[in-house]
Rosetta silent file (secondary structure, phi, psi, omega in degrees, C-alpha in Angstrom):
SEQUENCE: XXXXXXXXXXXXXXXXXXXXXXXXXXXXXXXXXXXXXXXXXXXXXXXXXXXXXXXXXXXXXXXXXXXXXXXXXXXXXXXXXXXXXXXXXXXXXXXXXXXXXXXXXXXXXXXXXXXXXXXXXXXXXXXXXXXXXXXXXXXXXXXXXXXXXXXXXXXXXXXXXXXXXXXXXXXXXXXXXXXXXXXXXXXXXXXXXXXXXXXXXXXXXXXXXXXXXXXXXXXXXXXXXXXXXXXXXXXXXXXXXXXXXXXXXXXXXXXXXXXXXXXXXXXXXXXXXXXXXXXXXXXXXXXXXXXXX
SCORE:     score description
SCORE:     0.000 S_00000001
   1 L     0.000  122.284  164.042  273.244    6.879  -61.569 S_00000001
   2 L   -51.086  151.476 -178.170  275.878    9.539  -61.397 S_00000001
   3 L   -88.087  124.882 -169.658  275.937   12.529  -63.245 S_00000001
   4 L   -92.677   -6.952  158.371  278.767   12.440  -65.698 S_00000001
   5 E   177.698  166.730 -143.790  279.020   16.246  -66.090 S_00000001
   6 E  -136.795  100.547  163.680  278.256   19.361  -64.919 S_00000001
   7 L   -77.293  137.354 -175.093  278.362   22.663  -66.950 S_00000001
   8 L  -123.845 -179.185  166.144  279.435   25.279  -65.360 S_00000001
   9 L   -53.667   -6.990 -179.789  280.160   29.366  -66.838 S_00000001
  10 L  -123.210    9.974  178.125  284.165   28.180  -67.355 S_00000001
  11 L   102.972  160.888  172.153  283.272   24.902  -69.190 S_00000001
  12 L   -66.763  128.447 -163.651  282.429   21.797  -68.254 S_00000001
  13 E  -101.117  107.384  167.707  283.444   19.232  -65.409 S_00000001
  14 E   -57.498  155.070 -168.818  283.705   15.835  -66.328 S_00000001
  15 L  -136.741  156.496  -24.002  283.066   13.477  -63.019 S_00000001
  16 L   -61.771  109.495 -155.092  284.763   12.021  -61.375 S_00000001
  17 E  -116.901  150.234 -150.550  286.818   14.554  -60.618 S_00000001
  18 E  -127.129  129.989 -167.700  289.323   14.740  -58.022 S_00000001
  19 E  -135.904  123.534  166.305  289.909   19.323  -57.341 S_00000001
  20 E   -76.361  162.639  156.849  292.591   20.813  -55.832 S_00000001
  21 E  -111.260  134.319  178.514  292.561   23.545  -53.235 S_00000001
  22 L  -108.225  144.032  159.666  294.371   26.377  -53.821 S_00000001
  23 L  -124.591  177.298 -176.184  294.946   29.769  -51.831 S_00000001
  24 L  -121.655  162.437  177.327  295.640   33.226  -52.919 S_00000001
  25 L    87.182    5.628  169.040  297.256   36.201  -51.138 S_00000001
  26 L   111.891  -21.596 -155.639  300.635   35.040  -50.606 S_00000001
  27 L   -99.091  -20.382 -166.870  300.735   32.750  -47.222 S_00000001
  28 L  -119.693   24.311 -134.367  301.121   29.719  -49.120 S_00000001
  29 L   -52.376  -28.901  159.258  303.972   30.635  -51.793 S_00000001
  30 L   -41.935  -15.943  146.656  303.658   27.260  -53.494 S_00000001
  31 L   -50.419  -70.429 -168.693  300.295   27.720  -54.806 S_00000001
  32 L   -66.053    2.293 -176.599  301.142   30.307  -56.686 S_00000001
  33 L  -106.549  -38.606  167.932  304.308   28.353  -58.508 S_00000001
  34 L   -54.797  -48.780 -165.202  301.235   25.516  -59.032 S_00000001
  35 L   -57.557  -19.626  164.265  298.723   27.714  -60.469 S_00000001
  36 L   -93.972   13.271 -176.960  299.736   28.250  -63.843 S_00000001
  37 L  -115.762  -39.441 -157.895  299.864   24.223  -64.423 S_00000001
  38 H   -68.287   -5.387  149.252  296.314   23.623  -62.917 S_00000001
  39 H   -34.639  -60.473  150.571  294.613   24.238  -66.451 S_00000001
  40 H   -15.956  -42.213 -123.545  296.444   21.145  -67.241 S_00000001
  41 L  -153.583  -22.101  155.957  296.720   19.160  -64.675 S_00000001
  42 L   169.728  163.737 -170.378  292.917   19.251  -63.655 S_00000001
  43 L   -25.915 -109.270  -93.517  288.622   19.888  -63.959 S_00000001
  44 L   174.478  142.870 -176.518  288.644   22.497  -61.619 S_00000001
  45 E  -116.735  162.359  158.683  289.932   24.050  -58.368 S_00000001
  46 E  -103.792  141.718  170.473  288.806   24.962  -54.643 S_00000001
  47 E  -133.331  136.371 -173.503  289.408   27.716  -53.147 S_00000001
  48 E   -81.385  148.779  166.254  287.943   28.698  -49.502 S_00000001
  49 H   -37.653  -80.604  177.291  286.094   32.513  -49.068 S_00000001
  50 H   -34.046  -46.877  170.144  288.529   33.719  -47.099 S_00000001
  51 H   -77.276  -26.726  106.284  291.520   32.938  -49.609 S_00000001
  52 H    20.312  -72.468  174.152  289.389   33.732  -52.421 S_00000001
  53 L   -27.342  -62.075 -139.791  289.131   37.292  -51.402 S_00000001
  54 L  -115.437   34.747  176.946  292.477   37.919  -52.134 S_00000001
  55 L  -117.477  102.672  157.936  292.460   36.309  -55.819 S_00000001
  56 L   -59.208  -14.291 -157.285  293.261   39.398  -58.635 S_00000001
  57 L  -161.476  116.841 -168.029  292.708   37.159  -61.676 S_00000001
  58 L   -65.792  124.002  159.200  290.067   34.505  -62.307 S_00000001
  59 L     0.313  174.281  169.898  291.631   30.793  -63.145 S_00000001
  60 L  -125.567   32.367  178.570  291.618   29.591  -66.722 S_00000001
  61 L   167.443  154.173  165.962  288.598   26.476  -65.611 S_00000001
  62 L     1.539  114.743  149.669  285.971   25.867  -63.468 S_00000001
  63 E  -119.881  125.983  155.008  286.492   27.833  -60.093 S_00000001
  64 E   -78.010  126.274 -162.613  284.878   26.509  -56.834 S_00000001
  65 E  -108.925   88.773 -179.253  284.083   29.016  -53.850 S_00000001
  66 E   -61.090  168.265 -175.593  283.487   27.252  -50.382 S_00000001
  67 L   -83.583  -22.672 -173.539  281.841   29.487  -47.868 S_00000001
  68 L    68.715   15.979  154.079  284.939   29.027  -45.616 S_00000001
  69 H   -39.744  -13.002 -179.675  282.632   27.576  -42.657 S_00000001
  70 H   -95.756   -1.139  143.238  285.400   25.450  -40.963 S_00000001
  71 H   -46.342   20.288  174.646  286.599   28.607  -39.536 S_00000001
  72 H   -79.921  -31.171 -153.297  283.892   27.097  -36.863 S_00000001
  73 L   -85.537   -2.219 -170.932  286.788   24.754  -35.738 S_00000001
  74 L   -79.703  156.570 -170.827  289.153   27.691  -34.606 S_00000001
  75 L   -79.932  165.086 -166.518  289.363   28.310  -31.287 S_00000001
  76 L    59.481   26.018 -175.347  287.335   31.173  -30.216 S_00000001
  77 L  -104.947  158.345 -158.504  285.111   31.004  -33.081 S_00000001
  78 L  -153.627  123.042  170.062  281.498   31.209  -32.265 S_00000001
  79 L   -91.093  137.066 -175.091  278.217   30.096  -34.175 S_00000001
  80 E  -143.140  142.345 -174.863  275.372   32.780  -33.846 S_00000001
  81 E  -117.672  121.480 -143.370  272.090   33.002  -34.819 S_00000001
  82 E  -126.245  131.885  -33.568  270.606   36.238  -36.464 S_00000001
  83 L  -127.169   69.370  138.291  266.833   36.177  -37.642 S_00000001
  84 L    95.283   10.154  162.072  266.978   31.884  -38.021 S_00000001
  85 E   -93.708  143.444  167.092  270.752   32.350  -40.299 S_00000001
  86 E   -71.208  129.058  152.652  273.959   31.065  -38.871 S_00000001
  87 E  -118.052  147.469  155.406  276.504   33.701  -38.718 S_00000001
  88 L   -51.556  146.887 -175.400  280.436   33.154  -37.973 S_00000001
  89 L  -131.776   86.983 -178.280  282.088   34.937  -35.275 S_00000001
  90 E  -127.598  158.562 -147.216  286.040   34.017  -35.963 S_00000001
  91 L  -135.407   80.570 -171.660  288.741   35.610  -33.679 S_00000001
  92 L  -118.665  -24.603  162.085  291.810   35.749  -35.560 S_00000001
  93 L  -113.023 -154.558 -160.504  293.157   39.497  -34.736 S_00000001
  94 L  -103.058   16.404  142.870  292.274   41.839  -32.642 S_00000001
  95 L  -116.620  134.434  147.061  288.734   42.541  -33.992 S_00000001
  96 L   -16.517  146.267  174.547  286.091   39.864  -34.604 S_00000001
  97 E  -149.714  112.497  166.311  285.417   39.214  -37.924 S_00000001
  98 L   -50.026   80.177  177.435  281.857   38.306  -39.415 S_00000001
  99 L   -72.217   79.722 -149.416  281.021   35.601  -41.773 S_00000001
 100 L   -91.410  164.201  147.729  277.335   36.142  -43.165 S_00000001
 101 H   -80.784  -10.795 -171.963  275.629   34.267  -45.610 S_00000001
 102 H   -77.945  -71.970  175.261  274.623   37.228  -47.600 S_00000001
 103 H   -22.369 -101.027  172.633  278.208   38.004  -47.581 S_00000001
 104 H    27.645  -97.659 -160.338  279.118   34.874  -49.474 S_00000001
 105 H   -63.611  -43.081  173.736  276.951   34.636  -51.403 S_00000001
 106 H   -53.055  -15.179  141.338  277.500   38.276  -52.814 S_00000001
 107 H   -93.613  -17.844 -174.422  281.020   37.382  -53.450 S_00000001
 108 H   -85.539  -74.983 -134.094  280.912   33.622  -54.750 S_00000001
 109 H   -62.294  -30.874 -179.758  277.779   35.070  -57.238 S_00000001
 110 H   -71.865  -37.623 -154.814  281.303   37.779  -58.569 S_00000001
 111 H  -142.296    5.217 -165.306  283.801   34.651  -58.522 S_00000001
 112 L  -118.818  139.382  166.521  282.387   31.680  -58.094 S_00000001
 113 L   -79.595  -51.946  178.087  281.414   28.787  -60.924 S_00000001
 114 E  -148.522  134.942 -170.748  280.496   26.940  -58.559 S_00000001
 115 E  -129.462  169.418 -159.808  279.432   27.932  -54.897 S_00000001
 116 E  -122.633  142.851  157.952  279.013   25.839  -51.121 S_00000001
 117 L   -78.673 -173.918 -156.240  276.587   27.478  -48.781 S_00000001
 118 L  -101.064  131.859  172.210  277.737   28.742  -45.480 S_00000001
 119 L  -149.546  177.311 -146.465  277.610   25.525  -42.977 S_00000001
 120 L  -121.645  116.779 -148.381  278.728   25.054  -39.727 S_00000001
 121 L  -113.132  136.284 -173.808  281.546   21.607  -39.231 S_00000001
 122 L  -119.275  109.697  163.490  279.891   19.484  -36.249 S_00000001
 123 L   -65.136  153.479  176.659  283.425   17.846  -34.922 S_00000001
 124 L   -76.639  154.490 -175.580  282.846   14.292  -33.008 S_00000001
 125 L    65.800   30.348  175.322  281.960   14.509  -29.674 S_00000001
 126 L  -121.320  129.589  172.922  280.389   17.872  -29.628 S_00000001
 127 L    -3.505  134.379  161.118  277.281   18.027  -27.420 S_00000001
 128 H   -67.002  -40.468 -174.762  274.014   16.592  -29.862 S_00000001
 129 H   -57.763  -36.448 -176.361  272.077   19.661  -28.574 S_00000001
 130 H   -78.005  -33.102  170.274  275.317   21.834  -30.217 S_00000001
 131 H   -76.252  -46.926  164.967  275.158   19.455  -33.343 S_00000001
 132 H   -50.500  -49.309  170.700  271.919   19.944  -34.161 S_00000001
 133 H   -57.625  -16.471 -167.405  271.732   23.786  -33.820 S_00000001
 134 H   -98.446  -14.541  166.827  274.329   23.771  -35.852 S_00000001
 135 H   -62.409  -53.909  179.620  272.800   21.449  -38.387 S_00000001
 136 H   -72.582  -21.855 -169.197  269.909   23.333  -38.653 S_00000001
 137 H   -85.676  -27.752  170.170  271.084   26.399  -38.801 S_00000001
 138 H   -48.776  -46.519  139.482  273.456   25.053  -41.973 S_00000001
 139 H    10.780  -91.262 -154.604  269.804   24.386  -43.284 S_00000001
 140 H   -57.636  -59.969  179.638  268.542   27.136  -42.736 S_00000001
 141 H   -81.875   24.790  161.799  271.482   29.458  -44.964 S_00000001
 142 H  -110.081  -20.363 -157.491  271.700   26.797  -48.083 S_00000001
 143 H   -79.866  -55.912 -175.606  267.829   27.155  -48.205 S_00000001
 144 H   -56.365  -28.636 -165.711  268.051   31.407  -47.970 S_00000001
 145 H   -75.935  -25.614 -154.281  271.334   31.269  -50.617 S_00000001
 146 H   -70.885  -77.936 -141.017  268.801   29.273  -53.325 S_00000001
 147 H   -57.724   -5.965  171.960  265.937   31.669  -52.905 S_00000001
 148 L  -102.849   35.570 -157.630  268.169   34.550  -52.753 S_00000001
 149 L   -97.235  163.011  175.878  271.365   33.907  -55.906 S_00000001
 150 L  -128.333  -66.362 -163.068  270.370   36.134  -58.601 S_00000001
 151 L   -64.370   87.314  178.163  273.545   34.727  -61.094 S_00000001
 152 L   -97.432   33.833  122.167  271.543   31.542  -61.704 S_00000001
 153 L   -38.514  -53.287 -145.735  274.345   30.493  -64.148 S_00000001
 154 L   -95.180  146.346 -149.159  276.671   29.923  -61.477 S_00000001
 155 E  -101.146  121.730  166.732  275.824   26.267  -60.105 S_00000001
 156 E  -105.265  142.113  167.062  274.906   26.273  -56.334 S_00000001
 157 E  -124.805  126.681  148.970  275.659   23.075  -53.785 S_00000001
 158 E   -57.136  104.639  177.354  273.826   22.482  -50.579 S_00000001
 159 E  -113.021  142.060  178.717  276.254   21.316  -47.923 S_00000001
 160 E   -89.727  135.774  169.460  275.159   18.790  -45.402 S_00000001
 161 E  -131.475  145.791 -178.113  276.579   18.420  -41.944 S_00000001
 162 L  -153.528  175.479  168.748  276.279   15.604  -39.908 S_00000001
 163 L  -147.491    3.591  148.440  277.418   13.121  -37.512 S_00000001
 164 L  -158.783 -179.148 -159.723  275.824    9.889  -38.329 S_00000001
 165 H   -74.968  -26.884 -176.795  274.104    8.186  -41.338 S_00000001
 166 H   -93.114  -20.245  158.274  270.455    9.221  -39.976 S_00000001
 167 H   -38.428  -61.934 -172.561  271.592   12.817  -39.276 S_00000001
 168 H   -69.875  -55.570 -178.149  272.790   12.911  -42.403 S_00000001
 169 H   -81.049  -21.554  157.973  270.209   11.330  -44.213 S_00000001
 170 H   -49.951  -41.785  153.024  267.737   13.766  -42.678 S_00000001
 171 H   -39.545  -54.084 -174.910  269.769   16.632  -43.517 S_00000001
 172 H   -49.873  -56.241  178.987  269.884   15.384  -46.925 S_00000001
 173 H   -49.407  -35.200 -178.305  266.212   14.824  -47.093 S_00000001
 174 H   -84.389  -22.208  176.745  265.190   18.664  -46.482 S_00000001
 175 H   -83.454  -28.784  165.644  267.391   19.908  -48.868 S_00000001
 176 H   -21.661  -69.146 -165.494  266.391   17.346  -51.290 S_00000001
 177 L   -65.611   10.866 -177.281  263.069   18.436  -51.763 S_00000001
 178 L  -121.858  167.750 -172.500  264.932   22.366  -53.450 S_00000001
 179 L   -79.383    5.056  172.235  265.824   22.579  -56.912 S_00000001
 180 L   -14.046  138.414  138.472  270.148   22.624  -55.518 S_00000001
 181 L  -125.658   85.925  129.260  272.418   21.275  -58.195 S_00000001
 182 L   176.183  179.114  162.508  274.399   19.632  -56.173 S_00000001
 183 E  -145.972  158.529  163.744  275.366   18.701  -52.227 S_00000001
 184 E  -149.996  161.332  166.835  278.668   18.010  -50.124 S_00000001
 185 E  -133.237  122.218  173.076  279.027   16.958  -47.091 S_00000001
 186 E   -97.150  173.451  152.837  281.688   18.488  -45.044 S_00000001
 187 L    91.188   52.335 -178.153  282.722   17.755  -41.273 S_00000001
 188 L  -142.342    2.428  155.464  284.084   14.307  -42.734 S_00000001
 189 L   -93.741  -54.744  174.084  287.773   14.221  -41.906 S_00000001
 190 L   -45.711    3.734  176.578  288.166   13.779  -38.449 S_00000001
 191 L  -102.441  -13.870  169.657  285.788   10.542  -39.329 S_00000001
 192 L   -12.802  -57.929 -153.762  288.135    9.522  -42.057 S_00000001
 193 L   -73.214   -6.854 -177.664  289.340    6.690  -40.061 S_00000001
 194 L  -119.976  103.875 -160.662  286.350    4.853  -39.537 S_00000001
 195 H   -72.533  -46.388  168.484  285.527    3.581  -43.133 S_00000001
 196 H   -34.282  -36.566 -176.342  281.612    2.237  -41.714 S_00000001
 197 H   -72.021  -83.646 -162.739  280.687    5.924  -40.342 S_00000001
 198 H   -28.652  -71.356 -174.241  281.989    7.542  -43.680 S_00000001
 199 H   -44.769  -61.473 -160.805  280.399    4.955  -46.226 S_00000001
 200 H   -54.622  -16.361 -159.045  277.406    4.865  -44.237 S_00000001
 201 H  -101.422  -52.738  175.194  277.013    8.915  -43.913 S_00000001
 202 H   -41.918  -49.571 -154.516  277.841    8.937  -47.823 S_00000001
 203 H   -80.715  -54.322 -171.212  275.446    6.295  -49.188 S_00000001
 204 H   -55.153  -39.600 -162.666  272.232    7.843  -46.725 S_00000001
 205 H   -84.850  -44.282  167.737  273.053   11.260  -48.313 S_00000001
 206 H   -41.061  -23.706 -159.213  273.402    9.760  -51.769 S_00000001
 207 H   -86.946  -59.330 -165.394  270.082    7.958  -51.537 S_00000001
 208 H   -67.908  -19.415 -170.446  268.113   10.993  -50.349 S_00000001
 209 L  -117.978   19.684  173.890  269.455   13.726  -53.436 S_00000001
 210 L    48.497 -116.877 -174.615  269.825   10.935  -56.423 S_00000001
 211 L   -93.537  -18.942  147.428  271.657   11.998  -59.463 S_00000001
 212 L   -66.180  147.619 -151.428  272.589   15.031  -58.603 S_00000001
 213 L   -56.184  159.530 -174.460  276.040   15.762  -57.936 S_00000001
 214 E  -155.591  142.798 -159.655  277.383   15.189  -54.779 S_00000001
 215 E  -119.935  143.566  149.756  280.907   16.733  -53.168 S_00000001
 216 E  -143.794  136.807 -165.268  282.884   16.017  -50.239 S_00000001
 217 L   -66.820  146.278  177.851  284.845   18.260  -48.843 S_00000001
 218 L    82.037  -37.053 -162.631  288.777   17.303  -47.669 S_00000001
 219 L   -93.782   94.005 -175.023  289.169   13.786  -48.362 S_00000001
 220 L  -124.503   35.498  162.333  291.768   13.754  -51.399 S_00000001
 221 L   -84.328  155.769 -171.731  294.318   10.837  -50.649 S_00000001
 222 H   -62.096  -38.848 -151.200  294.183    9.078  -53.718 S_00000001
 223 H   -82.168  -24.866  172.960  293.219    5.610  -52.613 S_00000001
 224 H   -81.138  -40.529  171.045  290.320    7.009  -50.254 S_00000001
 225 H   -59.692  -41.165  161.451  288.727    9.259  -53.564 S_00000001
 226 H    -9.158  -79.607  158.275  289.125    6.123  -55.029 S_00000001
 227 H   -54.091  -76.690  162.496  286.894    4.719  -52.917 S_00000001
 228 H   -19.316  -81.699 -133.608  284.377    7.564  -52.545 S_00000001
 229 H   -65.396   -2.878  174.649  284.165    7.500  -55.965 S_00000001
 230 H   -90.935   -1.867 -175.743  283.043    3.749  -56.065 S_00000001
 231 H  -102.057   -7.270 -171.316  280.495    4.533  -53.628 S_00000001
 232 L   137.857  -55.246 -158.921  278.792    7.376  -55.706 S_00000001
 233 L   -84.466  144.492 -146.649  280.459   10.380  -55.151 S_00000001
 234 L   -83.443  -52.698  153.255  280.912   12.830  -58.056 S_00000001
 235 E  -121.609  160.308  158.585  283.972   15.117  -56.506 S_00000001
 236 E  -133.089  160.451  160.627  286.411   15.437  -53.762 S_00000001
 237 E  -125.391  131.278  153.115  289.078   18.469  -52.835 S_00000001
 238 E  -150.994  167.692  174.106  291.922   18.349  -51.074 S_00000001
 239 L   -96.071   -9.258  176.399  295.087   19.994  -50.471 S_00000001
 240 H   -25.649  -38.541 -148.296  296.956   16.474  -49.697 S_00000001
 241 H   -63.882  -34.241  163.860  298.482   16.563  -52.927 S_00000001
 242 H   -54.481  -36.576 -173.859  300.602   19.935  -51.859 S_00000001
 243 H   -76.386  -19.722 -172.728  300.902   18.905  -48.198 S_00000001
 244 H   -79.316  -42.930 -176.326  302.720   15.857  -49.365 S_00000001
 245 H   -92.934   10.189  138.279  305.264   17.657  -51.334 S_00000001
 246 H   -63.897  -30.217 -176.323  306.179   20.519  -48.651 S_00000001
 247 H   -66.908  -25.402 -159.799  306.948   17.063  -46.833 S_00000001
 248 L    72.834   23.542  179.282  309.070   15.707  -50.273 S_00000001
 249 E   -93.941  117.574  177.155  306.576   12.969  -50.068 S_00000001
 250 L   -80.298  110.877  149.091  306.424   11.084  -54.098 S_00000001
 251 L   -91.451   18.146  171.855  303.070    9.588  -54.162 S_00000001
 252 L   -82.806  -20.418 -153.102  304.301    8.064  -57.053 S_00000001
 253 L  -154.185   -4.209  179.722  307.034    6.199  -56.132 S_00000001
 254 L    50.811   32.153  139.767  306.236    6.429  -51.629 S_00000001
 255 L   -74.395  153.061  166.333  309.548    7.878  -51.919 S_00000001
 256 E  -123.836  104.375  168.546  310.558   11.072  -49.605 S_00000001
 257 L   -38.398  139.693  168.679  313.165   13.902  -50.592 S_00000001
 258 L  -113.336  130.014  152.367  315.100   14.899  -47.575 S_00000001
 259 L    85.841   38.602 -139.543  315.337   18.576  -47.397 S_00000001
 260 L   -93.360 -177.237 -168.638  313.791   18.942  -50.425 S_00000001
 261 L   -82.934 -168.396  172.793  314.317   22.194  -52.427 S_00000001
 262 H   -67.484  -43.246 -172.332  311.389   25.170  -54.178 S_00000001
 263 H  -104.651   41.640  145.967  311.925   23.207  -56.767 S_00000001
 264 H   -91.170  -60.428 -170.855  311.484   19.625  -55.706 S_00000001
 265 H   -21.120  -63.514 -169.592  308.090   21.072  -54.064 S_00000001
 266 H   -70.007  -41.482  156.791  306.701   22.427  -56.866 S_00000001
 267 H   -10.348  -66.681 -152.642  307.763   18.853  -58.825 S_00000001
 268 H   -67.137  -63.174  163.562  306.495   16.938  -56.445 S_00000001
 269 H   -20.067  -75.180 -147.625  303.362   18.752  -56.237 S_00000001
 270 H   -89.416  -16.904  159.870  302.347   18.917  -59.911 S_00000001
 271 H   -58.594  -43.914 -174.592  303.458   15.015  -60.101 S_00000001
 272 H   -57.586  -54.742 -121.404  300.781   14.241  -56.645 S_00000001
 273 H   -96.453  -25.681 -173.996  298.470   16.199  -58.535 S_00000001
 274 H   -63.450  -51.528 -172.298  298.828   14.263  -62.302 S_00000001
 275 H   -41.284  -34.808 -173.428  298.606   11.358  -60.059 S_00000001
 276 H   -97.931  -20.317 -172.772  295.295   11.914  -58.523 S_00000001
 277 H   -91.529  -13.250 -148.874  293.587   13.444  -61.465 S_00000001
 278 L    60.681   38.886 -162.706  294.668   11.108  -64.029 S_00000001
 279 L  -116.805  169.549  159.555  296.608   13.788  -66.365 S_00000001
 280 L   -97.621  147.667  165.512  300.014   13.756  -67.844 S_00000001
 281 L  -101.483  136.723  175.854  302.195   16.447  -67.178 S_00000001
 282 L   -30.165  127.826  153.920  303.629   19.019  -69.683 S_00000001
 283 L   -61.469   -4.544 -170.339  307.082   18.092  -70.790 S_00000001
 284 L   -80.565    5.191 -157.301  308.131   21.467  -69.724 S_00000001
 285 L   -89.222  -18.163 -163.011  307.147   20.157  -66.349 S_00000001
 286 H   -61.865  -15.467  172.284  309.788   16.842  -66.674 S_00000001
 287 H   -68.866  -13.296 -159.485  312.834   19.653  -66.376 S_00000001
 288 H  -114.936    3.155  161.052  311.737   20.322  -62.576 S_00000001
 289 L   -85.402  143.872 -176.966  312.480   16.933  -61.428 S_00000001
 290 L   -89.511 -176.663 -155.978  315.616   16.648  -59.246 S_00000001
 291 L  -101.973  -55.807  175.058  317.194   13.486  -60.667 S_00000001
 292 L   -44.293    4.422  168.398  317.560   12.094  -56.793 S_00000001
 293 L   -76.676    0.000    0.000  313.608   11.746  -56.687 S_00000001
């Protein structure tokens, strides 16, 4: 049976809950015109490590801190292995820049409600010898973040990577057997599209860690959390709801703005976002619709 809610140090998260991702720092200005509605408008948000960093002022609910592992998919990024821990290599300027688990954790334990362990995203068709190491080594740093968190307020989840349902339920199985509260499983959008793989990767990991909560990372169109969530799972994140309305994409109405304006965006946005959560939005937000939506 699912767990219907999960206290965290910023109050409690009723499940299911459907969490936005947010960034910080600037790169994204359309966050930051969202961010004073997400009290409102839903449970709790994600934000990746890297974007994180660069947050001056904690939320007003539940913040979630991913490790910001899917800088594995960038090119020139490099998984390395330092006394049996995975560390990141990612190559985005003109020095390297190192993604530990100690690191992390030593910032999610400052900012985080609720924190993901450092894991490693095994894309399809990369080598099984390359999937595995990288499995294992994702292992290896959710096992060292338990025994080493000190803030044992702040809620930790083991995330599982995989690339089929027995991968996956093996993963599942070793972490099982630690006191975690919670798991996700990342590395599950490029696989979107094949609803057999997904269910099937879901329901093995679901089996092996019971009633405790269980996350998946990415997948936020509404009608696919839907699903997840009839299958078990507790949360999803995504940024869809934002991505639709830089496009001027209504998922309310499968209308599209052409051209749309800052303020269509932000509309648009905080409408996707009512939509998927199940809230109402403030009447001050009903002034920010253009009347041509």
């Amino acid at each position: 049976m699912n767990a219907k809610i999960l206290d965290t140090p910023s109050g409690p998260i009723r499940f299911p809950a459907y969490v936005p991702v947010t960034t910080f720092g600037g790169k994204y200005p359309l966050d930051g015109l969202i961010q004073p509605y997400l009290p409102r408008l839903a449970p709790a948000l994600m934000v990746s490590h890297h974007y994180a960093r660069q947050m001056r002022e904690k939320p007003r609910l539940p913040v979630m801190i991913d490790s910001g592992g899917f800088a594995a998919l960038f090119e020139g990024s490099k998984v390395l292995a330092r006394k049996g821990l995975g560390i990141l290599e990612i190559h985005l300027g003109e020095e390297p820049e190192l993604l530990t688990p100690w690191d992390v954790l030593e910032f999610q334990e400052q900012h985080a409600d609720i924190a993901f362990t450092l894991d490693f995203p095994i894309p399809p068709n990369l080598p099984i010898r390359d999937a595995r190491r990288r499995q294992k080594l994702t292992i290896a740093n959710a096992c060292w973040a338990l025994e080493n968190r000190r803030r044992r307020e702040m809620r930790l989840f083991a995330c599982i990577q995989a690339w089929d349902s027995e991968s996956a339920r093996d993963c599942a199985r070793q972490l099982a057997e630690r006191p975690f509260d919670g798991f996700a499983i990342g590395g599950l959008v490029p696989r979107a599209w094949d609803w057999e793989l997904l269910s099937s990767i879901v329901l093995s990991v679901r089996n092996e860690v019971g009633s405790r909560p269980l996350h998946i990372f990415g997948l936020g169109k509404p009608e696919l959390a839907a699903k997840l969530f009839e299958l078990g799972v507790d949360s999803v994140d995504s940024s869809s709801y934002v991505k639709a309305a830089a496009d001027g994409v209504s998922w309310a109405t499968g209308s599209k703005v052409p051209d749309p304006s800052v303020s269509d965006r932000l509309a648009l946005a905080l409408s996707n976002l009512a939509l998927a959560t199940g809230s109402t939005l403030p009447l001050s937000v009903g002034k920010l619709f253009p009347t041509r939506c």
